[in-house]
C-alpha positions in Angstrom: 99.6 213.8 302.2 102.7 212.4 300.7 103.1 212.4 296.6 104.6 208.7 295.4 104.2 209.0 292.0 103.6 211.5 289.6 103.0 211.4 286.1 102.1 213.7 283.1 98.3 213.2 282.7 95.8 213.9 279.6 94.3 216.0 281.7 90.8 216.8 280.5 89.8 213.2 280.6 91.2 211.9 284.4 89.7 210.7 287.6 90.6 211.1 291.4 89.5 208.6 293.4 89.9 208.2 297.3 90.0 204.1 298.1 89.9 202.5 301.9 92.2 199.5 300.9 92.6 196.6 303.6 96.4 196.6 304.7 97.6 194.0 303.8 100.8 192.8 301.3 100.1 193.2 297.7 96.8 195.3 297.6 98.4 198.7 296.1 99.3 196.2 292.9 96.2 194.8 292.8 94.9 198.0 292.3 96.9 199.5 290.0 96.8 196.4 288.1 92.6 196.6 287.9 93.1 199.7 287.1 95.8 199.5 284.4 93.7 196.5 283.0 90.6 199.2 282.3 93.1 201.4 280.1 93.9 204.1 283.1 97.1 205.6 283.5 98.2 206.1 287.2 99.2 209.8 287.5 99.8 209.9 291.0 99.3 207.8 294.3 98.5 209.9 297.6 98.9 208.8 300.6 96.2 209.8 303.1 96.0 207.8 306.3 97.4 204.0 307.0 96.5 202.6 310.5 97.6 198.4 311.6 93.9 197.4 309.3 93.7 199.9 306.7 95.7 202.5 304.1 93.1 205.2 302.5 94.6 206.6 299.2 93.8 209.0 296.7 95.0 208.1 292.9 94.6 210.1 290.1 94.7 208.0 286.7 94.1 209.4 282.9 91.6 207.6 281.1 90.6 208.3 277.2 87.3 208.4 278.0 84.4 208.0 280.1 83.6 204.8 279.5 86.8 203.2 280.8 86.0 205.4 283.5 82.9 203.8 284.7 84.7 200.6 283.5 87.5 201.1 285.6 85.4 202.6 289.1 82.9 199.4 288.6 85.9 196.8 288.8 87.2 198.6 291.9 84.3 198.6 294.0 83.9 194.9 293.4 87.1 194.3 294.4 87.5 192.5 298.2 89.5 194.5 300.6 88.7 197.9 298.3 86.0 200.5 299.5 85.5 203.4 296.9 85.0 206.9 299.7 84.7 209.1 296.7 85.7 209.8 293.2 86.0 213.1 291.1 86.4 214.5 287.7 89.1 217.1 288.1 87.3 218.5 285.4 84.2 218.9 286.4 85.7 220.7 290.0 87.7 223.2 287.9 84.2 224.3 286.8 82.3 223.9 289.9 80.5 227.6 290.2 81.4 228.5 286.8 85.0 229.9 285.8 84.3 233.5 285.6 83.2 236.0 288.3 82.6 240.0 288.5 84.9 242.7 290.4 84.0 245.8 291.1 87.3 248.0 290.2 86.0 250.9 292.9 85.5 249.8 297.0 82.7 251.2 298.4 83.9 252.4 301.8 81.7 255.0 303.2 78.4 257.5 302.4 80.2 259.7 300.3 81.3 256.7 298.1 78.0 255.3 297.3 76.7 258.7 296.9 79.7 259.2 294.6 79.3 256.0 292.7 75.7 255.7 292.9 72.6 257.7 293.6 72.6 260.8 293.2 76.3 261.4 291.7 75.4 258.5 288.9 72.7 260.7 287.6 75.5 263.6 286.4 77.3 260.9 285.0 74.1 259.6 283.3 73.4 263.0 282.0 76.9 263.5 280.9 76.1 260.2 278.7 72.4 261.9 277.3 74.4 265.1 276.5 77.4 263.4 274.8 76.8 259.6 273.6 80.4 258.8 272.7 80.9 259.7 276.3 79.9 256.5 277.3 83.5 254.6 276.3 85.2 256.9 279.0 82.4 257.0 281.8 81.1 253.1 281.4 82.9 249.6 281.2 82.0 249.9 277.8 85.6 250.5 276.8 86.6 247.3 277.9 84.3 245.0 277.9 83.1 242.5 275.0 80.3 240.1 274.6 81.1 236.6 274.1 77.9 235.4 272.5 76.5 232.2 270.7 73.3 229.9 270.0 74.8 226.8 270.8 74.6 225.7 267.2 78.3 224.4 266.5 80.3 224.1 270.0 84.0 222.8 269.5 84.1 219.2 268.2 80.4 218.8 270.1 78.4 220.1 267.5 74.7 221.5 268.1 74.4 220.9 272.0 72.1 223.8 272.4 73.0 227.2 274.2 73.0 226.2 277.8 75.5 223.2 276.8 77.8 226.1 275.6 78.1 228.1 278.3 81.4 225.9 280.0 82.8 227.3 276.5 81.8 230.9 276.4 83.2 231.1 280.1 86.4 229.8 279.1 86.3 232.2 276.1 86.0 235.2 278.5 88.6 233.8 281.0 91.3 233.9 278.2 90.5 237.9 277.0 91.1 238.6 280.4 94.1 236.5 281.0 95.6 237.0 277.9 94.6 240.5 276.1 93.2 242.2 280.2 90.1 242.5 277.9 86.8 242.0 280.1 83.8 240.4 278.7 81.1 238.2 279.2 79.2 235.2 278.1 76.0 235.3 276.1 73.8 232.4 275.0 71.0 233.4 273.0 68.5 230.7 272.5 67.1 231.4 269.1 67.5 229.2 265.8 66.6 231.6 263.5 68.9 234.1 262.5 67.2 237.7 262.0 66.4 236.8 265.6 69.9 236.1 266.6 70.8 239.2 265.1 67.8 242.2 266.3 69.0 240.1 269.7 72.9 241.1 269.7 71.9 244.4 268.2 69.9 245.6 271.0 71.8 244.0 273.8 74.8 245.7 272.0 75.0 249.1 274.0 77.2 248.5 276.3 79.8 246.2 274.8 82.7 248.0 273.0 83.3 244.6 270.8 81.3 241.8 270.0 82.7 238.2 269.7 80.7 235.7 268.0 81.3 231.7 268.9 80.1 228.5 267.7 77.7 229.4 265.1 77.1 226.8 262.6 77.6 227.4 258.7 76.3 228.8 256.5 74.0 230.9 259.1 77.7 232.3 260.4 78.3 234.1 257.6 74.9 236.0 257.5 74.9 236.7 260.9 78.2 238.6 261.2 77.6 240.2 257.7 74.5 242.1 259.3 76.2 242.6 262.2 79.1 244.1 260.5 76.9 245.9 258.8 74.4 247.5 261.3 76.3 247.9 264.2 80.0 250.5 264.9 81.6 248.4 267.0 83.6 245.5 266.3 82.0 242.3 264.8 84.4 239.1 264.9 83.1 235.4 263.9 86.7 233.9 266.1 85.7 230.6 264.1 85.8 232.0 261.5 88.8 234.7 261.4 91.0 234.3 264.6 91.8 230.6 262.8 92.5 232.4 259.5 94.7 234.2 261.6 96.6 231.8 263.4 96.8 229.4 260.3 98.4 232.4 258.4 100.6 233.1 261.0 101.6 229.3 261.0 102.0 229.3 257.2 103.9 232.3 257.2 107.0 230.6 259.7 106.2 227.3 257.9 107.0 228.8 254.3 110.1 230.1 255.7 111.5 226.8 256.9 111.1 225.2 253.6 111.8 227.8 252.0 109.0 228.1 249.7 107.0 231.3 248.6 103.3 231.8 249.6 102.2 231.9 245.8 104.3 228.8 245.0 101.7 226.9 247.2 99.5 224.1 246.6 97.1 224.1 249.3 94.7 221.4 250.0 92.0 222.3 252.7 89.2 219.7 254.2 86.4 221.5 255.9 84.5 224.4 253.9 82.6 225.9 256.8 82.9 228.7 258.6 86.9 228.4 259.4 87.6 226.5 256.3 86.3 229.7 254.0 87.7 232.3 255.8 91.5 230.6 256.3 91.1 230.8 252.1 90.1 233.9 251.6 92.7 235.3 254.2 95.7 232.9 252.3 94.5 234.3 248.8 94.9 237.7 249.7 98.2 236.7 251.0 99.2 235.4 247.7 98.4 231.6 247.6 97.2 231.0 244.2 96.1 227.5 244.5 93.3 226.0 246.3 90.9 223.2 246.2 88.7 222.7 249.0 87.0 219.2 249.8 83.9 218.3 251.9 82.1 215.5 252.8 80.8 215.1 249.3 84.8 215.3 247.4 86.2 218.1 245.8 84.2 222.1 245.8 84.3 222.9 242.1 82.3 225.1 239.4 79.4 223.6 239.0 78.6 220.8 241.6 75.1 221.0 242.9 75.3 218.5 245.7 75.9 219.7 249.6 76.1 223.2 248.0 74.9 226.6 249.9 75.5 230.7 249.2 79.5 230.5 250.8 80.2 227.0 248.8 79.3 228.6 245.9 81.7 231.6 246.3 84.6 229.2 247.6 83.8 227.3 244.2 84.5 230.5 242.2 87.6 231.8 243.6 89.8 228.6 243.9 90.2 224.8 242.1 91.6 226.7 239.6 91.6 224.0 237.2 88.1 222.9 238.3 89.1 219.1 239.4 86.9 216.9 240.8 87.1 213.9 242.9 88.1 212.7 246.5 90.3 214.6 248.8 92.8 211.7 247.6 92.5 213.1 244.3 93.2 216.7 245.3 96.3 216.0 247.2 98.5 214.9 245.0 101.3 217.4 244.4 100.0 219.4 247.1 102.1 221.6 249.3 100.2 222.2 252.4 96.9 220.3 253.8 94.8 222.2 256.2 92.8 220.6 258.3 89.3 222.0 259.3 87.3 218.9 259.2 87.5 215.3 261.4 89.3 213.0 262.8 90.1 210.3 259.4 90.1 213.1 256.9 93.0 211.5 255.3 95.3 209.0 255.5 99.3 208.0 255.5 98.5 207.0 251.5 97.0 210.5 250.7 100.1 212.1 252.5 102.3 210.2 251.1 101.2 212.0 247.5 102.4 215.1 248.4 105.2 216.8 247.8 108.4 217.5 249.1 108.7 219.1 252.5 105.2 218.8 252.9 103.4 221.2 255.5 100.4 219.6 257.2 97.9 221.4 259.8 95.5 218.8 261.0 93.5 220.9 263.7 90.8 219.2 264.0 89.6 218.7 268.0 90.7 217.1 269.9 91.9 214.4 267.5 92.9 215.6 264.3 92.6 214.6 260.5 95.8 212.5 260.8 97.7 211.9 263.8 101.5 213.4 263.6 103.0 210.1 264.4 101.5 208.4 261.4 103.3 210.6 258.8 106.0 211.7 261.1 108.2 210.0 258.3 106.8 212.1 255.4 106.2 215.5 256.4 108.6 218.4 256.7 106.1 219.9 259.5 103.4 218.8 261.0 101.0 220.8 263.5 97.9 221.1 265.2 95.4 222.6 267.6 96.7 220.2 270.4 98.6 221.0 273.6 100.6 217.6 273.4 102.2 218.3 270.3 104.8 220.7 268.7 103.2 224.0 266.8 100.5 224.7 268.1 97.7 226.3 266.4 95.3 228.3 268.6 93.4 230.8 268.1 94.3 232.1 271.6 97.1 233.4 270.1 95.2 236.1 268.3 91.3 237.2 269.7 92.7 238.2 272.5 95.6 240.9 271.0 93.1 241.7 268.3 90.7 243.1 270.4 92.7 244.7 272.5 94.5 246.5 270.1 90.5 247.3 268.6 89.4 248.5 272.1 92.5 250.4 273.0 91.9 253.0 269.5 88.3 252.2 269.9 87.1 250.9 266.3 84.5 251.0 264.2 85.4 247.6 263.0 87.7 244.9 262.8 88.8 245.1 259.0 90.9 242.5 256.9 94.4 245.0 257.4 93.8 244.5 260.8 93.7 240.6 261.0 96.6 240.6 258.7 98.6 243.0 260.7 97.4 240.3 263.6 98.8 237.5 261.4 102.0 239.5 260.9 102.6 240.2 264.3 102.2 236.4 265.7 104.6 235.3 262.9 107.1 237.9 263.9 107.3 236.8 267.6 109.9 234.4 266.4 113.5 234.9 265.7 114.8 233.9 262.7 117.0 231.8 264.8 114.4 230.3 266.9 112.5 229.5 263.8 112.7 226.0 263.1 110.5 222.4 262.0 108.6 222.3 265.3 109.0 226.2 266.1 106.8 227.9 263.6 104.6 229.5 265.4 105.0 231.0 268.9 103.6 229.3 272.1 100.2 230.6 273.5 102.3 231.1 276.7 104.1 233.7 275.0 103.1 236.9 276.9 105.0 238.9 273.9 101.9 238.3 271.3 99.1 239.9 272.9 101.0 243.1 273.2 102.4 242.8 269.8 99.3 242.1 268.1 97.0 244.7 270.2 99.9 247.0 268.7 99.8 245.9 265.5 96.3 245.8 265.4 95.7 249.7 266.4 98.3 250.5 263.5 96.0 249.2 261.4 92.8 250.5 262.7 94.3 254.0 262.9 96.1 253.6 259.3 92.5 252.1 257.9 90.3 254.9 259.3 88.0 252.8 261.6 89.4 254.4 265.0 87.7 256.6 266.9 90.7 257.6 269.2 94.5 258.5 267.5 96.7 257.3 270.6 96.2 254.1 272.7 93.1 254.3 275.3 94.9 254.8 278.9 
């Protein structure tokens, strides 16, 4: 096949489609044109086979959704002289027979390997275990290996799809620990709705997992769940919804105070979401310094004292920031403000509410995948603007830290995964940039950066070891 045209695509919503098209002068345009006309973008135009009657072609085209999709593959097969052979979600292929597979790290070769590796040498090992039960992090996978696990409850922008609708996500959770940090792990749906269940489920599925990594577990049930967890288990508990965003939006801040030259407890920060990752990035910036906070729902402002669309975490967010108790609209809370952080939904704001902030203003819109505000609205009025997307400049992900963390947590093999070491985390992203690479749409390093995972496992361990929740003094070999 020869390439004719290629294009940068939006990638996750795109279709390939394979056409029999009569040959004849003008048909390619009459193509693209039907398929410009249902909002698709034409990516690239393959050619496949042209004989004296007919030219077969594949075109891939991005479309916005999947409605201009059907839209699009409906006017083409109604078209005379067109024959649709086949269409495909790239998508949907990537995925076909899941993302994620097992290796064994040991062949098995001959008799005296599977007696070696299984019955009857396995029983010594087995017994080794019985006699010593910390031997198990040197003798088992255990080590290593982390348990990606969820109830389906509160899956990306998708909400509660149900555990078996999450899997696609818990895959691609445990394909970047292994890409990114060499961490193994594996996906877990649990299909329970209430949470003592949830929880006397991870605890006694727990055994063999050296970590645990919870995922898209709606608020305020979150918050219980990893607190008993954290409580009744001695491995690592971490809600990544929770802290790998504090995390990365720290890390962000951090480069992002620098540029405008502002201190951390100079800030006024507005935040829009106060659910799982909403309560946890303010907790982990008030630590840091950052004095002032007002959080807003869907209801307006979080203050002392409201009663409506309230639960146990609200209540505590209520106490600890607003320090002057306002009330209101999100438009109300912005004015003056330094930073917004976005944690919420698309239309969270507007160009008018930006417009009231101050100088140099620092705005995080990470809602996915289209965020409070786009950055080409308020382009004009911002110092710098970021968010969770690919397609933009500073890019906030939590890939940048789950992965380091818990490598740097398996590696001393901890107890926990404390608040020194998230911050160390937060430190160690931030300090992947120079102070000469450091700039408006530099403040935070790429997740292509292969220097973070390392730093932050490193920084991490410091931590652990420093904090007295390791179980080994040196890296684990």
């Amino acid at each position: 096949m020869v390439a004719e045209t290629t294009n940068s695509l939006p990638v996750t919503n795109s279709l390939s489609m394979r056409l029999e098209i009569v040959n004849r002068p003008g048909m390619l345009g009459k193509v693209t044109s039907v398929i410009g006309e249902g909002g698709g973008n034409i990516g690239a135009i393959d050619l496949v086979e042209a004989t004296r009657d007919k030219v077969v072609r594949d075109i891939t085209f991005g479309i916005w959704d999947e409605t201009a999709g059907r839209v699009i593959l409906k006017a083409l097969r109604s078209m005379d002289g067109v024959r649709v052979v086949s269409f495909a979600d790239p998508v949907l292929l990537v995925h076909w027979g899941g993302k994620i597979e097992m290796r064994s790290r040991i062949k098995v070769a001959s008799r005296r390997d599977l007696s070696m590796l299984y019955t009857p040498g396995v029983g010594r090992v087995s017994m080794e275990i019985y006699r010593d039960p910390e031997a198990i992090w040197n003798l088992t996978a255990k080590r290593n290996f982390v348990a990606v696990i969820t109830d389906g409850t509160a899956v990306l922008g998708l909400g509660n799809i149900g555990p078996a609708a999450s899997m696609p996500v818990m895959e691609g959770k445990s394909l970047l620990f292994k890409e990114f940090g060499g961490v193994d792990s594996w996906p877990i749906a649990i299909d329970v709705t209430d949470p003592d269940d949830f929880v006397e489920t991870v605890k006694r599925i727990s055994i063999g997992f050296g970590g645990i990594n919870l995922e898209d577990i709606s608020a305020p049930r979150c918050f219980y769940i990893e607190a008993r967890l954290k409580k009744e288990l001695d491995i690592p508990v971490f809600h990544d919804d929770q802290h790998g965003t504090a995390v990365v939006v720290l890390a962000a801040l951090i480069g992002a105070a620098k540029v405008v030259h502002k201190n951390l407890d100079e800030l006024k920060v507005v935040v829009s979401g106060v659910g799982a990752a909403g309560v946890a990035c303010s907790k982990m910036l008030l630590a840091e310094g950052v004095k002032n906070i007002i959080g807003c729902d869907r209801t307006g402002i979080v203050y002392r004292g409201r009663t409506e669309n309230m639960n146990f975490m609200k209540e505590w967010f209520a106490e600890h920031t607003n320090i002057d108790n306002i009330r209101g609209t999100i438009s109300d809370a912005i004015e003056g403000a330094d930073v917004f952080l976005g944690l919420s939904a698309p239309g969270a704001v507007t160009v008018e509410d930006i417009k009231k902030m101050n100088p140099d203003a620092i705005v995080f819109a990470m809602a996915n995948p289209v965020p409070e505000i786009m950055p080409d609205e308020v382009a004009p009025y911002v110092r710098i603007m970021a968010t969770g997307r690919s397609d933009f400049s500073n890019q906030i992900n939590n890939v940048l830290a789950f992965p380091g963390i818990f490598r740097g947590a398996l590696d001393v093999q901890a107890r926990d995964i404390n608040e020194e070491m998230k911050t160390a985390a937060a430190y160690a992203i931030a300090g992947c940039i120079s102070k000469r690479e450091l700039g408006e749409d530099y403040i935070i390093p790429s997740v292509f950066n292969r220097a973070v995972a390392p730093a932050v496992a490193k920084a991490v361990a410091k931590a652990a070891r420093a904090t007295g929740v390791a179980r080994r003094s040196r890296f684990q070999q």
